[in-house]
VMD Tcl script that draws the C-alpha trace (Angstrom):
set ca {
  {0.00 0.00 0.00}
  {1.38 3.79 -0.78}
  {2.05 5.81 1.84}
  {-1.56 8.16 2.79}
  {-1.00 11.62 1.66}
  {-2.89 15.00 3.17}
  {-3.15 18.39 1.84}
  {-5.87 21.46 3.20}
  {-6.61 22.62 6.13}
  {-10.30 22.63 8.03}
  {-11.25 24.48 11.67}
  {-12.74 22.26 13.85}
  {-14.35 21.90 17.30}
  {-13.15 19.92 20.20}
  {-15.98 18.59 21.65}
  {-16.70 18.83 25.49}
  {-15.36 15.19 25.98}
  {-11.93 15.89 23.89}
  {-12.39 14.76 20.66}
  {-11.92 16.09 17.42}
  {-14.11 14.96 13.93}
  {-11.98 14.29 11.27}
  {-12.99 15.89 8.10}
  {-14.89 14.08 5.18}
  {-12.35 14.44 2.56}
  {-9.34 12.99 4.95}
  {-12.19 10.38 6.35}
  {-12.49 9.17 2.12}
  {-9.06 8.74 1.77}
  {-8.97 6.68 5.15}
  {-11.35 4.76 4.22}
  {-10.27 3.75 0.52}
  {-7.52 2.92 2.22}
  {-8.54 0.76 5.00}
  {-7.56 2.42 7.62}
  {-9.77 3.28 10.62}
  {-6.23 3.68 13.15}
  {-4.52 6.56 13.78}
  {-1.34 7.76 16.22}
  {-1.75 11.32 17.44}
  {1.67 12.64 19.05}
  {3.83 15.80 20.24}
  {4.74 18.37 17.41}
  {7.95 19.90 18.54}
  {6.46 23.41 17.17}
  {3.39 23.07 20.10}
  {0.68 21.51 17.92}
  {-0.07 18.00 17.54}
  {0.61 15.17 14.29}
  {-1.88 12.73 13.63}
  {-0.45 10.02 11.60}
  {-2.62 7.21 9.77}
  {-0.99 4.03 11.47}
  {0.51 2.70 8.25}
  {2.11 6.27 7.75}
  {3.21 6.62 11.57}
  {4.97 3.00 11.43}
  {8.19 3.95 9.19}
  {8.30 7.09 11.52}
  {8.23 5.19 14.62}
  {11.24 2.78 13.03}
  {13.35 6.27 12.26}
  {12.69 7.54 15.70}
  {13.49 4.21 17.34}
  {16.58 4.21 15.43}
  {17.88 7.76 17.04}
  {21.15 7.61 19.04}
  {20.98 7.57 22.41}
  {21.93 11.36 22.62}
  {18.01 11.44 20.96}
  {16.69 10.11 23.80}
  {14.61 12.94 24.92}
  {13.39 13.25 21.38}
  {12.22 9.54 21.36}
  {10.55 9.83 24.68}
  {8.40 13.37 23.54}
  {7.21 11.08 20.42}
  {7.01 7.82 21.29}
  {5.92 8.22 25.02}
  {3.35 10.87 24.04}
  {1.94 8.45 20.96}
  {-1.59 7.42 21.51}
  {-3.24 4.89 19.27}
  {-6.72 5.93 18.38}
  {-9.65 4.28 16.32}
  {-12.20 6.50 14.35}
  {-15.54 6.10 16.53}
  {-19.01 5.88 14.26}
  {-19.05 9.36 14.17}
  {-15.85 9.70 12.44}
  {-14.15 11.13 15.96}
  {-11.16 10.60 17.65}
  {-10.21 11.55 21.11}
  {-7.34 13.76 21.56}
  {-5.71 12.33 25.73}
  {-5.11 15.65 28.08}
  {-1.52 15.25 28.04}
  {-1.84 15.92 24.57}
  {-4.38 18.80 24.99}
  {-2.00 20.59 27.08}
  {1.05 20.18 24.63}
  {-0.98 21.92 21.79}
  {-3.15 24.51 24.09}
  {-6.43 22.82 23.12}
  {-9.35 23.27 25.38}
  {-12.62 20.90 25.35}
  {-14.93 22.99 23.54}
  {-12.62 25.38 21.91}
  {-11.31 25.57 17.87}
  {-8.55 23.31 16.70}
  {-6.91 23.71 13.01}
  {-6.41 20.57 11.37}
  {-3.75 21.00 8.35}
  {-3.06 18.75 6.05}
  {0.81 18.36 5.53}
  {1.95 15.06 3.60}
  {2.17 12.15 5.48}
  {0.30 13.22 8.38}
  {-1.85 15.71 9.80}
  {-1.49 18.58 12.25}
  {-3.44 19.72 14.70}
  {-3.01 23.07 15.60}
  {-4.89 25.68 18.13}
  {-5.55 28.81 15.87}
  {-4.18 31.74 17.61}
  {-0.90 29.52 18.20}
  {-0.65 28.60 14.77}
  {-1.00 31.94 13.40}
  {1.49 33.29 15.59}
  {3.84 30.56 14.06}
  {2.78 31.58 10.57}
  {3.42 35.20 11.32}
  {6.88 34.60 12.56}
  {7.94 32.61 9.62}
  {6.46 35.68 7.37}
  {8.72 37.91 9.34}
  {12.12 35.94 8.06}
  {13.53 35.83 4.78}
  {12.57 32.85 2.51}
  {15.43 29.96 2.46}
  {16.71 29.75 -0.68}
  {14.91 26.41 -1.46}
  {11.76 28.24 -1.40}
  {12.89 30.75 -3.63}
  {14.39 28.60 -6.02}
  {10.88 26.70 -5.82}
  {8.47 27.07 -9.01}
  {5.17 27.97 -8.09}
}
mol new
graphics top color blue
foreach p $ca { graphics top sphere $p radius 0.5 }
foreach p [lrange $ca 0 end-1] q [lrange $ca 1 end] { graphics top cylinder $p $q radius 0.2 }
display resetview
C-alpha cells in the first residue's frame, strides 16, 4: 500500500469530551484505504501530528533508530503516541496530556492541516502566531528557487 498523503486545512471543534471529527475528505481517503487507526503525538512546534498508522509505522522505526543522545526526542514522540480508532461518528479523542502540549481546550477551535504524510493539529491563535513569525524571516533559498 502507498504511503496516505494530506493536503488542506479545516477548523474544527473539540468537543466537550476531547475529541476532534476528522474531516470528510481525509475520512475518504482513510477509508479507501482501510484504515480506521490513527497515532496522534507531540509536534515539537506546540501543535499535535496525527499520523494514519501505516504512515506513523516507518516514523516510529526512524525515531526508534535515534542515538541515544536522541533520547529525549524519542521519549516526547514515542511516550506521548496514543493509538486511536475512528468512533461511528468519524471522531477521535485527543488524551489531556496531549491537549496541554498543543493549548487545546474541550470545547474550543482546533486547526487541522493537512501536511503530507500526516496531519497537524493546531490551536488557531498559536498557529497563526507561528505563521506570522515565519512571514517575518527571509525565505530559504529552497523556497525561492521553488516554481510555483
Amino acid at each position: 500500500m502507498s504511503e496516505l498523503s494530506f493536503s488542506g486545512a479545516a477548523t474544527m471543534s473539540i468537543d466537550e469530551k476531547g475529541r476532534v471529527a476528522v474531516p470528510a475528505r481525509y475520512r475518504a481517503s482513510l477509508k479507501e484505504a482501510g484504515v480506521a487507526d490513527l497515532v496522534i503525538t507531540k509536534h515539537p512546534e506546540g501543535c499535535l501530528m496525527i499520523f494514519p498508522l501505516p504512515n506513523w509505522l516507518p516514523f516510529r522505526e526512524r525515531i526508534q533508530a535515534l542515538p541515544a543522545e536522541a533520547q529525549g526526542w524519542k521519549r516526547m514522540f514515542l511516550g506521548f503516541a496514543s493509538e486511536v480508532s475512528l468512533d461511528s461518528a468519524a471522531r477521535v479523542m485527543v488524551d489531556a496530556p496531549l491537549r496541554l502540549h498543543a493549548a487545546l481546550d474541550k470545547g474550543g477551535e482546533a486547526l487541522l492541516l493537512g501536511v503530507g504524510s500526516h496531519l497537524e493539529l493546531w490551536q488557531p491563535v498559536r498557529y497563526e502566531a507561528k505563521e506570522q513569525a515565519l512571514l517575518s524571516q527571509p525565505m530559504p533559498e529552497s523556497i525561492r528557487q521553488f516554481s510555483y
